[in-house]
PyMOL Python script that loads the backbone (N, CA, C, O; Angstrom):
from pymol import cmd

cmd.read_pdbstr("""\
ATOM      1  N   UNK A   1      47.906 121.861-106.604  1.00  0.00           N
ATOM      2  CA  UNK A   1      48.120 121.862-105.177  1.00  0.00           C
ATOM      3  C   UNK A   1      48.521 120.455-104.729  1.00  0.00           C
ATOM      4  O   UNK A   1      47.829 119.437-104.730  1.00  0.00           O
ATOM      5  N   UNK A   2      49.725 120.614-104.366  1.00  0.00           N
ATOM      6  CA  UNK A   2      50.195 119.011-103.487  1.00  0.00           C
ATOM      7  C   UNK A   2      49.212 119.012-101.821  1.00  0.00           C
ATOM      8  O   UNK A   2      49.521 119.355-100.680  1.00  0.00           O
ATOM      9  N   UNK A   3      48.387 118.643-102.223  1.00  0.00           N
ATOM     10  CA  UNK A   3      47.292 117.690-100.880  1.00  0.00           C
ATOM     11  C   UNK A   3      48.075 116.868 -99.903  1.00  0.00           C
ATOM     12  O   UNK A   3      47.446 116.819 -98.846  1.00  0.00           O
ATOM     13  N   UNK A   4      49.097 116.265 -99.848  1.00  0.00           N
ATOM     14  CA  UNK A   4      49.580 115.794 -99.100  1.00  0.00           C
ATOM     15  C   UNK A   4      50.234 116.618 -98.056  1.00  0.00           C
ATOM     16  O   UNK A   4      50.053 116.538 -96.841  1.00  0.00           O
ATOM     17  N   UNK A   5      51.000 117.400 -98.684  1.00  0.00           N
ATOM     18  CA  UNK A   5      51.381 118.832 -97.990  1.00  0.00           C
ATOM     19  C   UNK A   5      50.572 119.632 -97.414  1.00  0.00           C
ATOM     20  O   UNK A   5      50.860 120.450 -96.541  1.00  0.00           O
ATOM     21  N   UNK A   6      49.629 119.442 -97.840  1.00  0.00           N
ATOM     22  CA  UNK A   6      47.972 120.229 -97.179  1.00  0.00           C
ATOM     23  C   UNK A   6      47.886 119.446 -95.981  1.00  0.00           C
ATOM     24  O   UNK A   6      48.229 119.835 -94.864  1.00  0.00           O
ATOM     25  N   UNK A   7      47.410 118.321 -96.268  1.00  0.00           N
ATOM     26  CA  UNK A   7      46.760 117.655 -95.269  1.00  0.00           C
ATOM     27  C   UNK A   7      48.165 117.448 -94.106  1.00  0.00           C
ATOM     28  O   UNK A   7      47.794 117.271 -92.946  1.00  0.00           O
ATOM     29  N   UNK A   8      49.394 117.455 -94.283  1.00  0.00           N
ATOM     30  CA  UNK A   8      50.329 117.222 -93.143  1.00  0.00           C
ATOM     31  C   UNK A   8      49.888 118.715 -92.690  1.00  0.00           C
ATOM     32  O   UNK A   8      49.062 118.658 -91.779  1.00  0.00           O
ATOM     33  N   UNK A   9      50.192 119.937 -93.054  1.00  0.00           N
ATOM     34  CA  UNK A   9      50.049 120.852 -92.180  1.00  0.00           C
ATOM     35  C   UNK A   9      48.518 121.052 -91.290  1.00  0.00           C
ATOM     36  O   UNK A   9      48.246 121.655 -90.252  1.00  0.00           O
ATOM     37  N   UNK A  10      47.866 120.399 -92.058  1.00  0.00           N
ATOM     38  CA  UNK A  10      46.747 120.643 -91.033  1.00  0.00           C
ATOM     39  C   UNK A  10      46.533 119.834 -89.990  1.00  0.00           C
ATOM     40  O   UNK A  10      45.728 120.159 -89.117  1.00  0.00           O
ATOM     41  N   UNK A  11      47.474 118.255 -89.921  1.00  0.00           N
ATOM     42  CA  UNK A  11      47.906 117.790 -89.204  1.00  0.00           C
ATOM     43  C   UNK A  11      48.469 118.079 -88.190  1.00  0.00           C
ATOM     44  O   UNK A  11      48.081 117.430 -87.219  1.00  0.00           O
ATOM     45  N   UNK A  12      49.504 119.046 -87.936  1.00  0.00           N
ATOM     46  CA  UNK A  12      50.299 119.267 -87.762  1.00  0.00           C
ATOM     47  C   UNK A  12      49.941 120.622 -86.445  1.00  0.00           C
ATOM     48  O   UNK A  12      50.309 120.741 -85.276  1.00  0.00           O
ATOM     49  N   UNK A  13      49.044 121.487 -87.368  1.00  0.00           N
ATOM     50  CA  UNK A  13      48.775 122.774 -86.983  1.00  0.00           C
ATOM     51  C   UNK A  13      47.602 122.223 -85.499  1.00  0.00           C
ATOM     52  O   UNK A  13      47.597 123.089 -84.625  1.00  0.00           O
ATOM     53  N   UNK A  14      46.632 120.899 -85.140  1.00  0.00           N
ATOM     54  CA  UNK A  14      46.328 120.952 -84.619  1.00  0.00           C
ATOM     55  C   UNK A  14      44.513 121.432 -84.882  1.00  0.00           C
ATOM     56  O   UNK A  14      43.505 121.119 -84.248  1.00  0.00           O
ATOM     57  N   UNK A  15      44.709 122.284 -86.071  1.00  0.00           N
ATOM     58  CA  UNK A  15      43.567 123.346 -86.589  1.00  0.00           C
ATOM     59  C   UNK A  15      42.316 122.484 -86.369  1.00  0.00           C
ATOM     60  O   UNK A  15      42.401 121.259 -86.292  1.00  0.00           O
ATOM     61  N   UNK A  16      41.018 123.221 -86.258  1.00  0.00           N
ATOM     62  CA  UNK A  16      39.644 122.575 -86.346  1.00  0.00           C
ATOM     63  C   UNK A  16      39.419 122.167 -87.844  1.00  0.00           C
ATOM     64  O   UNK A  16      38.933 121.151 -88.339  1.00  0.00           O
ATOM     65  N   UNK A  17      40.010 123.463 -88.468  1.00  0.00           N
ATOM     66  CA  UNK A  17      39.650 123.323 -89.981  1.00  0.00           C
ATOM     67  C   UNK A  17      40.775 124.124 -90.718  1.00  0.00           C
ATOM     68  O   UNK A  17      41.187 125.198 -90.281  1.00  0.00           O
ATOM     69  N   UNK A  18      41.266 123.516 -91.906  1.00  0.00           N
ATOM     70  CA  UNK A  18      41.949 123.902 -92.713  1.00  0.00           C
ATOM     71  C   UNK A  18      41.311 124.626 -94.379  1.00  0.00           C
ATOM     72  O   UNK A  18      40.542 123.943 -95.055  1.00  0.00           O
ATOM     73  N   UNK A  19      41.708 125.883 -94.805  1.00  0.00           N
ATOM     74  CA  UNK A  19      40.931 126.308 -95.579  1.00  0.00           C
ATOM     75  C   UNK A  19      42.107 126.310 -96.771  1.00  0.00           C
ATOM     76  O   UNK A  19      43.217 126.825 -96.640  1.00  0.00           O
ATOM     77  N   UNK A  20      41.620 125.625 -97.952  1.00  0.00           N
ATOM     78  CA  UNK A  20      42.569 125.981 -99.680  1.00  0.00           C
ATOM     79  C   UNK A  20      42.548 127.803 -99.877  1.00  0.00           C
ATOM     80  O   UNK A  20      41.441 128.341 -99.878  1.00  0.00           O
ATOM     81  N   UNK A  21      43.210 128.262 -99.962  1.00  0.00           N
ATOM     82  CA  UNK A  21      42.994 129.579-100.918  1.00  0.00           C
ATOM     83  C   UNK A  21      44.166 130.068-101.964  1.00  0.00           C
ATOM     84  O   UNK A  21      45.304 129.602-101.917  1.00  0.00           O
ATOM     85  N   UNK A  22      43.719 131.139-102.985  1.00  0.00           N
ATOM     86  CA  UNK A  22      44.666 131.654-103.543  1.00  0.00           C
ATOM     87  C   UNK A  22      44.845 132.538-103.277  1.00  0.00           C
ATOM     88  O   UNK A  22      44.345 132.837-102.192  1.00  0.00           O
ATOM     89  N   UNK A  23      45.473 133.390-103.832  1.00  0.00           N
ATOM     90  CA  UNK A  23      45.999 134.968-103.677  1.00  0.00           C
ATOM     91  C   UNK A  23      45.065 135.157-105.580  1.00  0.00           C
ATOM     92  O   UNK A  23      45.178 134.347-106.500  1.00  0.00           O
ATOM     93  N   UNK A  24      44.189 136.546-105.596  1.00  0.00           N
ATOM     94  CA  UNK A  24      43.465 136.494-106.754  1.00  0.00           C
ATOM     95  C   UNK A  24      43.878 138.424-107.036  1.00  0.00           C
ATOM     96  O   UNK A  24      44.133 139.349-106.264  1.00  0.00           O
ATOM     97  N   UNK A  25      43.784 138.331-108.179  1.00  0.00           N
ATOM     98  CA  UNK A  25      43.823 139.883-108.355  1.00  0.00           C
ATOM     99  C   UNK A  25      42.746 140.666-108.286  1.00  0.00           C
ATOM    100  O   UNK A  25      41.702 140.013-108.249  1.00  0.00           O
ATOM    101  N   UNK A  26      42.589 142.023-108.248  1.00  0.00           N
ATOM    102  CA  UNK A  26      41.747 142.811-107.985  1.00  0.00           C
ATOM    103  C   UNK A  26      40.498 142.445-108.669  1.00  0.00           C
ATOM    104  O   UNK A  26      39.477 142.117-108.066  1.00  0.00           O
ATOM    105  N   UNK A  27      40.650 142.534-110.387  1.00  0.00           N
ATOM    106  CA  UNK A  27      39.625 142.263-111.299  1.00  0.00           C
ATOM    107  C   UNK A  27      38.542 141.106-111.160  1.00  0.00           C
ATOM    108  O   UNK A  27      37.426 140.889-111.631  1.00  0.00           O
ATOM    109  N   UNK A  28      39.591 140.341-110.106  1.00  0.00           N
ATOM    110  CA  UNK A  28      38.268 138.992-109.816  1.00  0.00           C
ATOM    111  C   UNK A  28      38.336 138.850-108.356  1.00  0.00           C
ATOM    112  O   UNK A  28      37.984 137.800-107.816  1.00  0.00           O
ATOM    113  N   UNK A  29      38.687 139.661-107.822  1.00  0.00           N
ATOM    114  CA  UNK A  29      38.430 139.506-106.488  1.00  0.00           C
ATOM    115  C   UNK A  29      36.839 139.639-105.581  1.00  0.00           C
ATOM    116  O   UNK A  29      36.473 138.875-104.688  1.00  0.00           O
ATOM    117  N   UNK A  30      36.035 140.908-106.156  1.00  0.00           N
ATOM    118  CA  UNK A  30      34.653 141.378-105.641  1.00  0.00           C
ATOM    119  C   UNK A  30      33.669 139.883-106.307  1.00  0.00           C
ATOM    120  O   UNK A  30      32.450 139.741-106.215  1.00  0.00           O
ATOM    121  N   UNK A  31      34.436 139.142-106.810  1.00  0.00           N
ATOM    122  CA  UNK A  31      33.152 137.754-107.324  1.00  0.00           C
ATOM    123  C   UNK A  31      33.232 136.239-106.504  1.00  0.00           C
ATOM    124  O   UNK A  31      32.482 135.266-106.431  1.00  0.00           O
ATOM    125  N   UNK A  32      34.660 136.628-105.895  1.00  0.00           N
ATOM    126  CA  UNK A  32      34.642 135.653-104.689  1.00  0.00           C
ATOM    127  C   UNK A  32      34.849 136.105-103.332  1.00  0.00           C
ATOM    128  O   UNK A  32      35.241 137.216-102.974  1.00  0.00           O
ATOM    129  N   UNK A  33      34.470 134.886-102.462  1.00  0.00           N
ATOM    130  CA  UNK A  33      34.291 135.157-100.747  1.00  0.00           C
ATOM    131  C   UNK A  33      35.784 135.480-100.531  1.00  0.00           C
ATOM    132  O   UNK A  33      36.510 134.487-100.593  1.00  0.00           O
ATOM    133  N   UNK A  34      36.433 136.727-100.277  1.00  0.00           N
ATOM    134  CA  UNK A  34      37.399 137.054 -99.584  1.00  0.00           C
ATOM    135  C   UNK A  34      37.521 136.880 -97.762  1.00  0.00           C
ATOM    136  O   UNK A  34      36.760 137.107 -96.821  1.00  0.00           O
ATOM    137  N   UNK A  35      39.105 136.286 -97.934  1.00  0.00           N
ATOM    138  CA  UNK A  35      39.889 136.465 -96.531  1.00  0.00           C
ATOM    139  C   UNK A  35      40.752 137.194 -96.112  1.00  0.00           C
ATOM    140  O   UNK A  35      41.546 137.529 -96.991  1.00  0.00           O
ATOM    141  N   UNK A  36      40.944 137.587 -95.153  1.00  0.00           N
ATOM    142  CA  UNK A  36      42.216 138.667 -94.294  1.00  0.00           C
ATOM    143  C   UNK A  36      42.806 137.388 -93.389  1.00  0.00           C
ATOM    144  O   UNK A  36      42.384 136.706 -92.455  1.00  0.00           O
ATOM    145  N   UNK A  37      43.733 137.436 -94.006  1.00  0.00           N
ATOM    146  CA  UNK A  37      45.003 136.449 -92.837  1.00  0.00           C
ATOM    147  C   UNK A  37      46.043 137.324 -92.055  1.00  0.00           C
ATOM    148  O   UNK A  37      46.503 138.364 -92.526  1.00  0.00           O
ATOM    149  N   UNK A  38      46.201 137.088 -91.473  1.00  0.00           N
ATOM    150  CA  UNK A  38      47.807 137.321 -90.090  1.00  0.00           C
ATOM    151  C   UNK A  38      48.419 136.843 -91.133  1.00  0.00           C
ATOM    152  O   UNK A  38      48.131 136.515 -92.285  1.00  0.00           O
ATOM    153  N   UNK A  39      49.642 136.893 -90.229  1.00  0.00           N
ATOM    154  CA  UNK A  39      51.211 136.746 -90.375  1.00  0.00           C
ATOM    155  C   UNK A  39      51.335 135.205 -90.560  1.00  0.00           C
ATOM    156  O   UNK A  39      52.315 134.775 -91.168  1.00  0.00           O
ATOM    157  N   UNK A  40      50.291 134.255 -90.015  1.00  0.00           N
ATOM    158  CA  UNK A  40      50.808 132.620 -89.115  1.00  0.00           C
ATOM    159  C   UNK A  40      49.728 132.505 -90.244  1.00  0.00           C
ATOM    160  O   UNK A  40      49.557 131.287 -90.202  1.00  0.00           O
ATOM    161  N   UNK A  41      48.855 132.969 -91.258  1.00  0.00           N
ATOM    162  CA  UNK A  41      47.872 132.434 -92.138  1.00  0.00           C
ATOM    163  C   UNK A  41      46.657 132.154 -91.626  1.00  0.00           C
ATOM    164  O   UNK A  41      45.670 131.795 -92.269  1.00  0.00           O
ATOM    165  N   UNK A  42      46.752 132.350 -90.250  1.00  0.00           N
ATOM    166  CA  UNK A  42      44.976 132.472 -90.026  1.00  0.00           C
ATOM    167  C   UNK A  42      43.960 133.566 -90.063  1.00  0.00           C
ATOM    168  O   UNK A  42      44.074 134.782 -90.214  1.00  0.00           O
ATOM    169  N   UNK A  43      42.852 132.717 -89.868  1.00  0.00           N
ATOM    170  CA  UNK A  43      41.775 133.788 -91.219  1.00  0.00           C
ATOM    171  C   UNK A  43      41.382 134.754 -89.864  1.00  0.00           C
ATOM    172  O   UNK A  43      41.314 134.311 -88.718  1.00  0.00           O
ATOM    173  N   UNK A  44      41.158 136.067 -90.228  1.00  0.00           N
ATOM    174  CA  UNK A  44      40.667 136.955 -89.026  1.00  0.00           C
ATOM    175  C   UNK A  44      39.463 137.435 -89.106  1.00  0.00           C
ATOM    176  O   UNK A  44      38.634 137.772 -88.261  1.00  0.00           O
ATOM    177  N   UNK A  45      39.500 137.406 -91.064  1.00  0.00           N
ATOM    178  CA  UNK A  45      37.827 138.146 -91.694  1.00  0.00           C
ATOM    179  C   UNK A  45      37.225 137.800 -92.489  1.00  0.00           C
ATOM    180  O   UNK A  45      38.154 137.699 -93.290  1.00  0.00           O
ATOM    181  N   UNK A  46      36.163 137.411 -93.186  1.00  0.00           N
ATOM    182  CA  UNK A  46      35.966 137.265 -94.271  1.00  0.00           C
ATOM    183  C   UNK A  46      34.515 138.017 -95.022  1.00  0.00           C
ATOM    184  O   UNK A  46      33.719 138.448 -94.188  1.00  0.00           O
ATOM    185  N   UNK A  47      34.217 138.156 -96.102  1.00  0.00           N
ATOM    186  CA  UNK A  47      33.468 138.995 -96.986  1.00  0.00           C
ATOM    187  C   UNK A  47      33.000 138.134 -98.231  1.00  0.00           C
ATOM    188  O   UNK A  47      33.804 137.406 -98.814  1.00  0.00           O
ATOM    189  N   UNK A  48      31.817 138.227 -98.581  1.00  0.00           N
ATOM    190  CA  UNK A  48      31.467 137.505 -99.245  1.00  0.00           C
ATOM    191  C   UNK A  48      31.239 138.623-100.025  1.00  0.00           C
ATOM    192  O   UNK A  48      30.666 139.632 -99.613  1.00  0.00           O
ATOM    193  N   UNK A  49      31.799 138.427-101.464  1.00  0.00           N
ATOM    194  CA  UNK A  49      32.004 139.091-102.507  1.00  0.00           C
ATOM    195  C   UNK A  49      32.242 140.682-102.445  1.00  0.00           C
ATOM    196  O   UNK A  49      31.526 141.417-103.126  1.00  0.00           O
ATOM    197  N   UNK A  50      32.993 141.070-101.834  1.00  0.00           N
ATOM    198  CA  UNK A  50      32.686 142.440-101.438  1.00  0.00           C
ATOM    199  C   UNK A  50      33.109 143.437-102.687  1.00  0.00           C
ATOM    200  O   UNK A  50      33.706 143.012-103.676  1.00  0.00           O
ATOM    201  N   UNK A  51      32.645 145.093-102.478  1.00  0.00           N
ATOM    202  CA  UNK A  51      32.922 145.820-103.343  1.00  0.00           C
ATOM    203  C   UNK A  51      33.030 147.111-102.861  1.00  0.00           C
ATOM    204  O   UNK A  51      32.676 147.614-101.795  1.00  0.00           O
ATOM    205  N   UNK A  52      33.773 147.710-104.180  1.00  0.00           N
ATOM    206  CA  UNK A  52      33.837 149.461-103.707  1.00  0.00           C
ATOM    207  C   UNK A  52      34.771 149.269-101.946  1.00  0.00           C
ATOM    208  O   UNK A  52      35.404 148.232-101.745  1.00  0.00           O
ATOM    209  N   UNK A  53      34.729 150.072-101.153  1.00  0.00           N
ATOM    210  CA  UNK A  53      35.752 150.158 -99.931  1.00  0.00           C
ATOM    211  C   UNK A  53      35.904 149.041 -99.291  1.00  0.00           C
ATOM    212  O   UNK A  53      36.923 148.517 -98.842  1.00  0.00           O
ATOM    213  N   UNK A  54      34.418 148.593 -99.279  1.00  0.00           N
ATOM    214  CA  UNK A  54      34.382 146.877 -98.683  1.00  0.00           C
ATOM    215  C   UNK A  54      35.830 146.517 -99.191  1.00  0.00           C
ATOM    216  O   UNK A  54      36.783 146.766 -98.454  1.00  0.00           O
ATOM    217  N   UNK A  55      36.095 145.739-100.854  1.00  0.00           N
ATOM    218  CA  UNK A  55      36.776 145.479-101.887  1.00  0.00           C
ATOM    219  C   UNK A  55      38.371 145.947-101.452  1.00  0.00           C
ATOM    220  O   UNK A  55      39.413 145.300-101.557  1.00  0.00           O
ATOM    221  N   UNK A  56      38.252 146.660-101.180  1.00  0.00           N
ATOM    222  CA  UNK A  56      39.717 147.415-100.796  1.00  0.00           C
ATOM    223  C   UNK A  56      40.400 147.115 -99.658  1.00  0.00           C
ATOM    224  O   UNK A  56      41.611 146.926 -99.547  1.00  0.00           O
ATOM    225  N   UNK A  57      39.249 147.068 -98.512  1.00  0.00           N
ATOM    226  CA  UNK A  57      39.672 147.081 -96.800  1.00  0.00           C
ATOM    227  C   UNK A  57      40.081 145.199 -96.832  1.00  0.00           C
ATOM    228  O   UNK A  57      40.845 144.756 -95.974  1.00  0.00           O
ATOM    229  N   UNK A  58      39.523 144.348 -97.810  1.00  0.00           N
ATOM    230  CA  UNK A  58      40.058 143.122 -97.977  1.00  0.00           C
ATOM    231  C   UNK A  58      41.594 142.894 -98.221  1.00  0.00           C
ATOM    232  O   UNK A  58      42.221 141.860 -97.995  1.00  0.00           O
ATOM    233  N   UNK A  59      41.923 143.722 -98.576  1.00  0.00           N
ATOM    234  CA  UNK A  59      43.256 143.394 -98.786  1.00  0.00           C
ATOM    235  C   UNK A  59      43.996 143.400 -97.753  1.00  0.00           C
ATOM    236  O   UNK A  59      43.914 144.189 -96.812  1.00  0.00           O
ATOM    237  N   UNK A  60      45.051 142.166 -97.936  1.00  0.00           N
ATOM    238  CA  UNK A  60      45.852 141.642 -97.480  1.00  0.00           C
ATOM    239  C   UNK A  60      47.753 142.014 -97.937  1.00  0.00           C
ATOM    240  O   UNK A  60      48.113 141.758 -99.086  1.00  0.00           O
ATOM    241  N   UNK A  61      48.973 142.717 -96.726  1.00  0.00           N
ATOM    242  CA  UNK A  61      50.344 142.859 -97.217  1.00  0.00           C
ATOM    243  C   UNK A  61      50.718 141.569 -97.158  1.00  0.00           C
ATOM    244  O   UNK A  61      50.633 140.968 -96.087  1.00  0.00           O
ATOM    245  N   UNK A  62      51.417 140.646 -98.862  1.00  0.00           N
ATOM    246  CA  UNK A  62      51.990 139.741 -98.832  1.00  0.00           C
ATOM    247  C   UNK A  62      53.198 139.844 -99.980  1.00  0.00           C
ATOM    248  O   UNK A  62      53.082 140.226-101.144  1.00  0.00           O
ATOM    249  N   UNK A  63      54.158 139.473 -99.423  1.00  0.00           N
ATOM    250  CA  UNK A  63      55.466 139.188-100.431  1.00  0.00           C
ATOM    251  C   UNK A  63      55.382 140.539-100.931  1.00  0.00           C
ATOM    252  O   UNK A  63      55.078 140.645-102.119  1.00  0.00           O
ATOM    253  N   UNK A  64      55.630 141.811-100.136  1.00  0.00           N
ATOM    254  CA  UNK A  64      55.709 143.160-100.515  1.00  0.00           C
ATOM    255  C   UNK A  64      54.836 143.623-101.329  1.00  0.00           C
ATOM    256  O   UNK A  64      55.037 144.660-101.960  1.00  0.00           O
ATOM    257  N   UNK A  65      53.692 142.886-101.433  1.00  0.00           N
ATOM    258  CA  UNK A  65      52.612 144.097-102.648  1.00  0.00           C
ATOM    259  C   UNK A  65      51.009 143.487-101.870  1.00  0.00           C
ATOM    260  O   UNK A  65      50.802 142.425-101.283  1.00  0.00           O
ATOM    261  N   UNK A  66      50.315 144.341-102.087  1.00  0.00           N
ATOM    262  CA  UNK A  66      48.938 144.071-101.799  1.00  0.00           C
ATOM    263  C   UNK A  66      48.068 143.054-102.679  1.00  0.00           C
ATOM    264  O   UNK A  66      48.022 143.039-103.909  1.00  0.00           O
ATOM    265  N   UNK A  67      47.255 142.045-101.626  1.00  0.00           N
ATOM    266  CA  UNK A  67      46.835 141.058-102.786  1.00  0.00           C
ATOM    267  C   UNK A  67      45.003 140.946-102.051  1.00  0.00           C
ATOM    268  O   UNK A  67      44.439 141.803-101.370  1.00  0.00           O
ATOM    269  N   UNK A  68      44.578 139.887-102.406  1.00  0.00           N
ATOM    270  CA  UNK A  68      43.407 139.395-102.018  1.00  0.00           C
ATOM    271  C   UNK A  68      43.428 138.100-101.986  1.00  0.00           C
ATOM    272  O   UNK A  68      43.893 137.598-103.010  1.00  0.00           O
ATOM    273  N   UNK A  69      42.913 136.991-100.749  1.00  0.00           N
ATOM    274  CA  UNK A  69      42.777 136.038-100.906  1.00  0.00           C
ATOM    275  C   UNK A  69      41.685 135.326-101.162  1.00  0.00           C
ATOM    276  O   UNK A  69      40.694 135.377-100.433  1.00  0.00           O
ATOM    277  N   UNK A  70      41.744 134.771-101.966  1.00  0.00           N
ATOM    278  CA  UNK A  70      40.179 134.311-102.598  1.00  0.00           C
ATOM    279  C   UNK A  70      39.916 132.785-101.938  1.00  0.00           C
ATOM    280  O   UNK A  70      38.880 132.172-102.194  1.00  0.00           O
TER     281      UNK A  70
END
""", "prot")
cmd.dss("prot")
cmd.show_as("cartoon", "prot")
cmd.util.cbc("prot")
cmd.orient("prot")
């Protein structure tokens, strides 16, 4: 992760707080704290380790396929 690029957008954005995440696949998704982002990348939900429908309703449409952000 280029940090500099991090830290300008959070500059930038004004934000209280800026959060790192990845995009994680299903298989390791229920072992970390999941997020639901918008369109603009801000966070709307989050779940701490969730599973079964929980696990599912986490998902996030990005770059045409369903993901999870970890």
């Amino acid at each position: 992760m280029d940090y500099r690029d991090f830290v300008r957008k959070h500059k930038e954005s004004n934000a209280a707080i800026t959060i790192a995440a990845l995009p994680c696949a299903e298989k390791e998704a229920s072992a970390f704290g999941l997020m639901k982002i918008d369109k603009d990348g801000v966070v709307t939900e989050f779940a701490e380790k969730p599973k079964g429908d929980a696990l599912k309703g986490m998902q996030v449409w990005r770059g045409g396929r369903h993901e999870w952000v970890c």
